[in-house]
PLY file of the C-alpha trace (Angstrom):
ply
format ascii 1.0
element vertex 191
property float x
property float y
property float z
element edge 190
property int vertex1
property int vertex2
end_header
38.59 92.44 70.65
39.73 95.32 73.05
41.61 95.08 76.14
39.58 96.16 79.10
41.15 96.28 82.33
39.37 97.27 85.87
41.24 99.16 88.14
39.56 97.42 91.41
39.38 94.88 93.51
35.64 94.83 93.97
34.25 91.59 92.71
30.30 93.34 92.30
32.20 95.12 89.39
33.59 92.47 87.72
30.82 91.01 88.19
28.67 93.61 86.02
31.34 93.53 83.10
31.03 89.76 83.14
27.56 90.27 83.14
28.09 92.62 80.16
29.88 90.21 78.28
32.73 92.14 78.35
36.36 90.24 78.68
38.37 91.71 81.46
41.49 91.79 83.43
41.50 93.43 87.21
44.14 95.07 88.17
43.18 96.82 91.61
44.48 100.40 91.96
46.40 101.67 95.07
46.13 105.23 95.91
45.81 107.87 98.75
42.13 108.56 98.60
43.09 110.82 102.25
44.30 113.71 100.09
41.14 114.21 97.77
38.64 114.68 101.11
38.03 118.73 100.37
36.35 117.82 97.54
32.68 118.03 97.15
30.77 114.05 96.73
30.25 114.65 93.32
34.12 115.72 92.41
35.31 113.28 95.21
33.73 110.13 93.05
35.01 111.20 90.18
38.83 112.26 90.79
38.97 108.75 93.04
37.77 106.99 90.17
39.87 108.73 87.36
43.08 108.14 89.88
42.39 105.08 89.81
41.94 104.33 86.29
44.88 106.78 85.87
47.33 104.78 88.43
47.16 101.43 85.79
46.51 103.19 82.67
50.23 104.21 83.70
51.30 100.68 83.64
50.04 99.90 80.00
50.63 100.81 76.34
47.30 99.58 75.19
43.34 99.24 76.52
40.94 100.61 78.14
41.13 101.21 81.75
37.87 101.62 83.73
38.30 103.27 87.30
35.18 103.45 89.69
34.79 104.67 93.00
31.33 104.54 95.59
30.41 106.62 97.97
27.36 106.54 100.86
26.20 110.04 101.41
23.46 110.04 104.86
22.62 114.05 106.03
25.97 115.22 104.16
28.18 113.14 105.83
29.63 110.38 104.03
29.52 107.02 105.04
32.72 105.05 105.09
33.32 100.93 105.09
32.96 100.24 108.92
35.85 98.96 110.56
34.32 96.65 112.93
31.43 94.83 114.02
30.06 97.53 116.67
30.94 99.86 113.34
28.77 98.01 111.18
25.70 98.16 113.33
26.59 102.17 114.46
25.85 102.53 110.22
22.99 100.62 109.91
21.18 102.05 112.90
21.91 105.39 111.59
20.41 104.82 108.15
17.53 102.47 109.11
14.07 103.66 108.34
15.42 106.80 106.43
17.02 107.01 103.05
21.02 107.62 102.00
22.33 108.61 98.63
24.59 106.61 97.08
27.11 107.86 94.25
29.44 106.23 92.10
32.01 108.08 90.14
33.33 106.26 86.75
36.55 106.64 84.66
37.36 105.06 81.27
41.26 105.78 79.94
42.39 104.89 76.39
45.38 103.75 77.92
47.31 104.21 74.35
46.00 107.37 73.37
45.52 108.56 76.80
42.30 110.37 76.60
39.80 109.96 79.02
36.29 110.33 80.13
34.88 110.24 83.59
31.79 110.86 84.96
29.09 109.78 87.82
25.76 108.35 88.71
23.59 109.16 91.84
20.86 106.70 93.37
19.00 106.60 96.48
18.21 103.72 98.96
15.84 103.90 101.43
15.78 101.08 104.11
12.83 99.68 105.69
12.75 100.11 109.73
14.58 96.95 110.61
14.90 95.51 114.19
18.29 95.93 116.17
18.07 92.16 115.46
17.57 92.12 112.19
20.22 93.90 111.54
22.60 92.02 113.48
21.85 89.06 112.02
22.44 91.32 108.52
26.15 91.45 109.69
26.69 87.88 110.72
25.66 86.55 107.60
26.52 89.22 105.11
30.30 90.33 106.55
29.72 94.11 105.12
33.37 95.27 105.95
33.89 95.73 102.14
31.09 97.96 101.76
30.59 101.71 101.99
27.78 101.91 104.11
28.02 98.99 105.73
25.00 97.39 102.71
24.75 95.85 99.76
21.52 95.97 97.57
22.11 92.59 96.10
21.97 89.07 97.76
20.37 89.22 101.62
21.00 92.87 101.90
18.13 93.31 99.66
15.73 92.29 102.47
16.95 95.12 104.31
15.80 98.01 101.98
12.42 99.58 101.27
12.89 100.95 98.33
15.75 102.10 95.62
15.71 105.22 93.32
18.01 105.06 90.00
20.79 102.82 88.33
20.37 99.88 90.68
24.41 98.82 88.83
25.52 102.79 90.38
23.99 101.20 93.71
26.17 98.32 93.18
29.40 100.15 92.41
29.50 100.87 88.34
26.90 102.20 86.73
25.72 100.13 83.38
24.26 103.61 82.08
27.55 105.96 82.59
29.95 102.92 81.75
28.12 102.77 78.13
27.82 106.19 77.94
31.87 107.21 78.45
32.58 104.15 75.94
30.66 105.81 73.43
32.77 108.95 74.26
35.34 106.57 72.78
33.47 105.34 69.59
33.40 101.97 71.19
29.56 100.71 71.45
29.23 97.82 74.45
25.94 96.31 72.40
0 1
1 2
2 3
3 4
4 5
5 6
6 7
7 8
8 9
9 10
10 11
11 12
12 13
13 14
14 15
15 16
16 17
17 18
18 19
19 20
20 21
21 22
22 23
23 24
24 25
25 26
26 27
27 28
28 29
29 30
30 31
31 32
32 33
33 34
34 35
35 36
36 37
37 38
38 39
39 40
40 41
41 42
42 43
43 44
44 45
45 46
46 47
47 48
48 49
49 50
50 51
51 52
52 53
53 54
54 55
55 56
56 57
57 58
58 59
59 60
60 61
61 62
62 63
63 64
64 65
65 66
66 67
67 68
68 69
69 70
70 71
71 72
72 73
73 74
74 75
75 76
76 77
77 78
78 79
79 80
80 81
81 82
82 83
83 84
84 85
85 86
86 87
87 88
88 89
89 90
90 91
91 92
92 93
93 94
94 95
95 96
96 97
97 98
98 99
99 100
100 101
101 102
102 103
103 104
104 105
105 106
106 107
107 108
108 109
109 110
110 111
111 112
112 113
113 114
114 115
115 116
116 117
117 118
118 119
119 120
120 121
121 122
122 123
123 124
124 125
125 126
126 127
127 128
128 129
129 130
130 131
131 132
132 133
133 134
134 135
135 136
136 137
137 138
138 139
139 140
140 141
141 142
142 143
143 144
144 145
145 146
146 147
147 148
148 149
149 150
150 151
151 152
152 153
153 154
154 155
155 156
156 157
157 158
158 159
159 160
160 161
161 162
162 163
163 164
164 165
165 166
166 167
167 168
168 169
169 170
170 171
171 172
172 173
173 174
174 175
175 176
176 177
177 178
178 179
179 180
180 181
181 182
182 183
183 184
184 185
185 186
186 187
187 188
188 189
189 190
């Protein structure tokens, strides 16, 4: 049995390797994401996610260490947790009625050998024109603090959206496509 550990906090991605069948420990990663902001979405996704991977692969002799990082992307600007209430609503009203893209970069480090392989997914999300009410009442019962964009596909957020294009998981925060396919980089098949 390998040793799979998940360098974050989020529990959506636990939640898919559970869902996966796949045994794991989470160990969330601290790092300075400030420093990596030149960088173009796609590059941005994927050094935050192999930094992550990379800060606990550091800690261990053995496993494999699976960094992730998401990112909201609206009219080239990228959409950040909110840090407030009046934040939260700001975001939605922005990207109500009109569709965002959402990328998720993905890291998996052979923490013994230390070779890795990262890589990234890119969905799209298009919400349905929601009242200033509707969303509101999004916020009070959802709490989206934790959650680039201020949404969540799964659970109420779901009511909220129109429509979604690609990997729902990448929507979600770790891709079940690019997380088999970087495992396979390391002749380790999750079926």
């Amino acid at each position: 049995m390998m040793k799979v550990i998940l360098a974050s906090a989020s529990k959506r991605r636990s939640d898919i390797l559970n869902m996966l069948d796949i045994k794991h420990t989470v160990m969330p990663a601290s790092i300075d994401e400030s420093c990596y902001n030149h960088l173009a979405t796609t590059e941005l996704v994927q050094k935050l996610a192999f930094e992550k991977a990379n800060a606990i692969a550091k800690k261990y002799s053995e496993g494999y260490i699976i960094g992730s990082d998401t990112i909201v992307l609206f009219e080239e600007e990228i959409i950040l947790k909110p840090k407030d209430f009046d934040d939260a609503l700001r975001i939605l009203k922005k990207l109500n009625g009109k569709t965002n893209e959402v990328y998720t970069g993905i890291s998996v480090i052979d923490a013994k050998t230390g070779i890795s392989h990262t890589s990234y997914d890119k969905a799209f999300v298009t919400f349905k024109n929601n009242s200033e009410a509707e969303l509101i009442s999004f916020i009070k019962k959802d709490e989206p603090y934790d959650k680039s964009g201020s949404y969540s596909v799964a659970d109420i957020g779901s009511l909220m959206i129109q429509e979604v294009r690609g990997d729902f998981y990448c929507i979600l925060g770790l891709s079940v496509r690019k997380l088999s396919e970087l495992f396979k980089l390391h002749n380790i098949s999750l079926l």
